[in-house]
C-alpha positions in Angstrom: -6.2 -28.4 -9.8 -3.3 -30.1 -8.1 -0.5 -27.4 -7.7 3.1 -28.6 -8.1 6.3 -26.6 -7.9 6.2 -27.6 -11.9 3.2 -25.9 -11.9 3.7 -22.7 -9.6 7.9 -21.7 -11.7 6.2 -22.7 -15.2 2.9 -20.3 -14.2 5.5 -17.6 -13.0 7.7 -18.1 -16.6 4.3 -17.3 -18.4 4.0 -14.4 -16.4 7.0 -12.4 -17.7 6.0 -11.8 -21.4 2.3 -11.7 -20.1 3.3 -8.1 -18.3 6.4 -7.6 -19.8 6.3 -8.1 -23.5 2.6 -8.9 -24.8 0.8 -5.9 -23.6 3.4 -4.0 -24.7 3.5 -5.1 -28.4 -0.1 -5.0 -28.5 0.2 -1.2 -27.4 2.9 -0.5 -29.6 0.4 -2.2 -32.2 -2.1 0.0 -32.0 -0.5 3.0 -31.7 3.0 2.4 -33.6 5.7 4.8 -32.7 5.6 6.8 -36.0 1.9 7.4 -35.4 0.4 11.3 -35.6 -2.8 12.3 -34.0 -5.4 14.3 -36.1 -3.8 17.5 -35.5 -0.4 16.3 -37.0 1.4 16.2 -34.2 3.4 12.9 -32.8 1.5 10.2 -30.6 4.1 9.5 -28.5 4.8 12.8 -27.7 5.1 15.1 -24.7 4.3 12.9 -21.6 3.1 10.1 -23.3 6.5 8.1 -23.2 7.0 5.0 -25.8 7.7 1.7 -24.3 9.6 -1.2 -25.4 8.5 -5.0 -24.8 11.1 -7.3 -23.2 11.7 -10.8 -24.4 12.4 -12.9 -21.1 16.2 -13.7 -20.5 16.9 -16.2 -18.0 20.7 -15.0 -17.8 19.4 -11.4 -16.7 19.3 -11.4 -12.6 16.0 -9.0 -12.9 14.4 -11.3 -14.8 15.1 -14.3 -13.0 14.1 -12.6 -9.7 10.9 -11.8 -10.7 10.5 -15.6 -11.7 11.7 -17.2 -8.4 9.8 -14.7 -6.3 6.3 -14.9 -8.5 6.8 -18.9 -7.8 7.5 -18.9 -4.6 4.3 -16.6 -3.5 2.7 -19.1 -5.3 3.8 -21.8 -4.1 3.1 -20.4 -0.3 -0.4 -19.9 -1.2 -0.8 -23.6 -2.1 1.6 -24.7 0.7 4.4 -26.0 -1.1 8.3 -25.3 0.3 9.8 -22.8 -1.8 12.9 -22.6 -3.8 15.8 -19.8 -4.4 18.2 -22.7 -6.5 18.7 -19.9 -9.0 20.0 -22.5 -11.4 17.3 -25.3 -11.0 14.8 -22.0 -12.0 16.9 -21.2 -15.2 16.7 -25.0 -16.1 13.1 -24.9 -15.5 12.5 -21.2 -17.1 13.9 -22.4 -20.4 12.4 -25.9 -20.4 8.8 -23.7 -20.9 7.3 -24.1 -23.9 5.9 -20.1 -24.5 3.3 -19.6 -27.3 4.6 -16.8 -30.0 2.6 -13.6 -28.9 1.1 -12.1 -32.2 -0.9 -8.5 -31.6 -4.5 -8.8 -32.5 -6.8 -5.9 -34.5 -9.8 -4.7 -33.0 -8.2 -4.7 -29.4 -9.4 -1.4 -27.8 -7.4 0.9 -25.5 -7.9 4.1 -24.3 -5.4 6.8 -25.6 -6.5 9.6 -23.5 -8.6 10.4 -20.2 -11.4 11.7 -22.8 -12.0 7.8 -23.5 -12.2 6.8 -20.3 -16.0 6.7 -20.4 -16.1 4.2 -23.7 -17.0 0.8 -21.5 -17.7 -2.3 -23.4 -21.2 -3.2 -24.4 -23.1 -4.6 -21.1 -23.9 -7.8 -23.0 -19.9 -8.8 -23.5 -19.6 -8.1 -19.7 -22.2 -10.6 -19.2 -21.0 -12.6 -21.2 -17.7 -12.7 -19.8 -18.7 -13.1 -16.3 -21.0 -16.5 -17.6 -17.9 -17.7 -19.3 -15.7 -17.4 -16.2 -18.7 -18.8 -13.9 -18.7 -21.5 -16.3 -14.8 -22.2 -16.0 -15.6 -22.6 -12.0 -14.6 -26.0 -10.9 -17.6 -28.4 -9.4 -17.2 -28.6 -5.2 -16.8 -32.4 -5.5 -13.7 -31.6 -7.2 -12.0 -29.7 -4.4 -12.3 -31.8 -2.1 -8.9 -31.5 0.5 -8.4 -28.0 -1.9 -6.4 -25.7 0.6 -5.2 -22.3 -0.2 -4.0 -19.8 1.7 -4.4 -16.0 1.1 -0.6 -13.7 1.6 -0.8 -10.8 3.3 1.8 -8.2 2.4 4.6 -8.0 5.1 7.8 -5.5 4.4 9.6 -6.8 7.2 10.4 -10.4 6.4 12.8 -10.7 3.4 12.6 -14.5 3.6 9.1 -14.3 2.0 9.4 -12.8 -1.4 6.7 -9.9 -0.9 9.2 -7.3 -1.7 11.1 -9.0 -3.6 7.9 -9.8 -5.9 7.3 -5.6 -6.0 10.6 -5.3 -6.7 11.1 -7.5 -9.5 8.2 -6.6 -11.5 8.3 -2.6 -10.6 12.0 -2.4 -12.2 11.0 -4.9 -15.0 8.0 -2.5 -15.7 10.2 0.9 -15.1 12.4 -1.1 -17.7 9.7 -1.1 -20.6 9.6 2.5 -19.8 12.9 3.5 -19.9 12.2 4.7 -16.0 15.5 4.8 -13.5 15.2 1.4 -11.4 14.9 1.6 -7.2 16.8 -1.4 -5.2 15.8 -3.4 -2.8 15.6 -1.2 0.2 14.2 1.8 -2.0 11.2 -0.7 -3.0 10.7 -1.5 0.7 10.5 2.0 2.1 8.0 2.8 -0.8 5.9 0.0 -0.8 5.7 -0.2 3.1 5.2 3.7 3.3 8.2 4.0 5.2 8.7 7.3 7.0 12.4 7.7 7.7 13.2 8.6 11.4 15.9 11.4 11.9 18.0 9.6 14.3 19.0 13.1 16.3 15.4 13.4 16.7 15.2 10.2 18.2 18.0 10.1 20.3 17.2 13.7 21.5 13.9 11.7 22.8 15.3 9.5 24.2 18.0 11.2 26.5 15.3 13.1 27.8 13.1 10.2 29.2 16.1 8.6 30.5 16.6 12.3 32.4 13.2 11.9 33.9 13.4 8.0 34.9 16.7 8.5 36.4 14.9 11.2 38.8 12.3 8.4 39.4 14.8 6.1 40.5 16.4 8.3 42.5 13.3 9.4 43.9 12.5 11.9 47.1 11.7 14.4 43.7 8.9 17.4 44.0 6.6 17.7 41.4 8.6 20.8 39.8 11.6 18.8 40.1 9.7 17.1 36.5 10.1 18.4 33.2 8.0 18.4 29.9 9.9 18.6 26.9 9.1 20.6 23.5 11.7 20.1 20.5 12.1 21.1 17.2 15.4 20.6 15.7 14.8 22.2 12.7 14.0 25.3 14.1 15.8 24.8 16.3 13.5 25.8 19.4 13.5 23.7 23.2 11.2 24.4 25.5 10.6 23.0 29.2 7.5 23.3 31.8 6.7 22.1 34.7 3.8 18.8 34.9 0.3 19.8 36.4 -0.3 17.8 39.0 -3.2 15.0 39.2 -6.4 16.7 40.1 -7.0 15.2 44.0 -10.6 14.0 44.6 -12.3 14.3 48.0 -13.3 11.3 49.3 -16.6 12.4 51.5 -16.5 14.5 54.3 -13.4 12.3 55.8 -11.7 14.8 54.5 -9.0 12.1 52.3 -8.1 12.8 49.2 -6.7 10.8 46.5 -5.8 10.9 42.5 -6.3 8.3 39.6 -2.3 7.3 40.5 -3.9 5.9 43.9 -5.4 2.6 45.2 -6.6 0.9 48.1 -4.1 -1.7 48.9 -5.3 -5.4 50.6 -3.3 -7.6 51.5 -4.3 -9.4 54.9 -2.1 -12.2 54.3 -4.4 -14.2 53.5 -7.8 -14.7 50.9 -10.6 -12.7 52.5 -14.1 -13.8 52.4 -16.7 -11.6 50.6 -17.9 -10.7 53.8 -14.6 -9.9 55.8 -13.7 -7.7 52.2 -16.8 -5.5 53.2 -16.1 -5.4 56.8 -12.2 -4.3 56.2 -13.7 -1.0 54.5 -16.4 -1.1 57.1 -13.6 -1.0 59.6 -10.8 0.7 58.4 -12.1 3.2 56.4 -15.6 4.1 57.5 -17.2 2.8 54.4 -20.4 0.9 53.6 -19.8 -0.8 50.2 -22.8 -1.1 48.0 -21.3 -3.0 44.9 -17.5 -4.8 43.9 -16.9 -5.6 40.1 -14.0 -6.9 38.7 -13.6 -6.2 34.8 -17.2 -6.3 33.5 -18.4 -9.1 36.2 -20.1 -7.7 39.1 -19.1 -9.9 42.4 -21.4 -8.4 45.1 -23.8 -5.4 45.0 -27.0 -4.7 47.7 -29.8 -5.7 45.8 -28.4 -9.0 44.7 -31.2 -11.9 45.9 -30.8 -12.5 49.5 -30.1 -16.2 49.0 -27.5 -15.5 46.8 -26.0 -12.9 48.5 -25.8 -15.3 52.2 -23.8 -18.0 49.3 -21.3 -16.1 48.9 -20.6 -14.0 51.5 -18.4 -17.3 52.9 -16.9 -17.5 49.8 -12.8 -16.5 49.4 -12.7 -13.3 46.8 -10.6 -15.1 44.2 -12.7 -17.9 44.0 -16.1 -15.7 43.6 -14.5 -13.8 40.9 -13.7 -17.4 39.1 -16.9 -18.6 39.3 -18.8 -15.2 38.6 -16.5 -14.5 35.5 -16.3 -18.2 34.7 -12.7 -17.4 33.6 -9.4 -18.9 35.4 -7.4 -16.4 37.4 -3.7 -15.6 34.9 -1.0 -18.3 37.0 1.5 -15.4 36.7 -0.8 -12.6 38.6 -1.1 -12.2 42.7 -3.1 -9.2 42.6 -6.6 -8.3 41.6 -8.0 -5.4 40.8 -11.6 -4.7 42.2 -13.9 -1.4 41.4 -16.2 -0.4 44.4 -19.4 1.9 44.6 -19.2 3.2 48.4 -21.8 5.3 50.8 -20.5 6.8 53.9 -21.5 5.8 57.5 -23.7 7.4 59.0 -27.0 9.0 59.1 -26.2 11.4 55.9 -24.7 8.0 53.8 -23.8 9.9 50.9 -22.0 8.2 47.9 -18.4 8.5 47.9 -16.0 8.2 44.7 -12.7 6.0 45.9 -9.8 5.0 44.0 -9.8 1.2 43.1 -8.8 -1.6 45.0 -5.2 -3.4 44.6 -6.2 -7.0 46.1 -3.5 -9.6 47.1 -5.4 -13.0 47.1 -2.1 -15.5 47.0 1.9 -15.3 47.8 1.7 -13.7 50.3 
């Protein structure tokens, strides 16, 4: 089971005649092209379409393409480097010793959908499946055995997945006499490529940089904003005017605000728990009853009263460290805190607020 780049271009030379030649000439064996059916009529006839087995050619570029890219996905599964020295593979492609293919009787193959039902006796399938169980190596010989699985990728033509389709689509559209794609036809068809109408796109495009540039600018009105409709092939344009965020009151304060609002902190310096709760206290006539930052909840009022008098000293960053037992991001000065609020007062009625942009550092 040792994998050498002998062993990955001589595998890949065995291929060709494998899916280009032998299962062709068997085919062709069993149903030969002057073959009737039992109405008279022609076999190949009508959509069936007769094909013709290749015999590999090393001086044909197809050929040889299929060879170097078949080896070389090979040879990335077993990590070896890989090769394109088109003439080291024709050297090695004709040093291969290929056994004559000769088409066997008794080989069945379904000539029409109506067959498609005639499986092979259970007891062959079993029989098969024993035999390749049997061919399994033991564990003590793969010891160190690495392989890697390849997962198609379109975009990279330095690892010979499209090539690979390539090769052995137009060597198989070959047998069948079947008008060959290139490289960039195989790509946009195996990757399911849908191809962008660039007027569409730039369309697009000049009409978000409109609207940014009124950003920028700035000092805009809401109606000053535009959404955009287009269909170019139409053709039909159509503009409206946004809807503004919906505004939600926060208690009987009478403030409003909308999901594009926050409570900003920054004190110029890292607030204890406790001074956190007293700036809404304060400044915004708030009682908070719970702070969580992602899924970690830093302070709410029925936490255990020891607990609660250990970290109300504590700095804000350094509570959400140790709460969420994660590091605080090195490139991040702000952190973002969600808080369930009542009002002051005898009433105390809960309050929806927007959440709170914290500045704990850099300040």
């Amino acid at each position: 089971h040792t994998h050498t780049h002998t062993h990955t271009h001589t595998r890949a030379r065995l291929r060709t005649p494998r899916y280009f030649h032998n299962t062709i000439a068997q085919l062709l064996f069993n149903f030969p092209l002057d073959m009737t059916t039992a109405s008279g009529t022609p076999f190949w006839s009508g959509p069936k379409r007769p094909p013709a087995a290749q015999s590999f050619d090393p001086a044909d570029e197809l050929h040889l393409n299929f060879v170097i890219a078949a080896a070389n996905l090979r040879a990335a599964m077993y990590g070896l480097s890989g090769s394109v020295d088109r003439a080291y593979f024709t050297k090695a492609a004709r040093a291969v010793s290929v056994p004559r293919f000769v088409p066997k009787s008794g080989v069945r193959i379904q000539a029409n959908e109506n067959e498609a039902n005639a499986a092979e006796p259970a007891d062959d399938e079993e029989a098969e499946c024993a035999r390749l169980v049997g061919a399994l190596p033991l564990s003590s010989q793969l010891a160190g055995f690495r392989l890697t699985p390849i997962e198609f990728e379109k975009d990279d033509d330095s690892n010979f997945h499209v090539a690979f389709v390539a090769a052995t689509s137009n060597l198989r559209a070959r047998n069948y006499k079947i008008a060959e794609a290139d490289a960039l036809r195989t790509k946009q068809i195996a990757g399911k490529i849908i191809p962008a109408i660039a007027t569409t796109t730039a369309l697009v495009t000049g009409l978000v940089c409109v609207e940014l540039m009124k950003l920028v600018v700035g000092g805009k009105k809401i109606d000053d904003f535009k959404n955009g409709f287009a269909n170019l092939a139409l053709p039909f344009f159509a503009f409206s005017e946004p809807m503004p965020a919906p505004k939600v009151k926060m208690g009987g304060s009478g403030g409003e605000w909308t999901l594009w609002d926050r409570f900003e902190v920054n004190e110029r310096r890292d607030l204890s728990l406790r001074e956190f709760i007293d700036h809404f206290k304060d400044k915004h006539k708030l009682e908070v009853t719970m702070i969580s930052s992602g899924v970690s909840i830093i302070y709410s009022f029925f936490t255990a009263k020891a607990k609660l008098e250990e970290r109300m000293p504590m700095p804000m960053s350094e509570l959400v460290k140790t709460i969420s037992k994660t590091e605080l991001p090195a490139s991040s000065n702000w952190l973002t805190f969600e808080l369930c609020c009542n009002e002051l007062g005898d009433e105390g009625d809960e309050v929806e607020v927007p959440a709170v942009k914290y500045r704990w550092r850099k300040f």
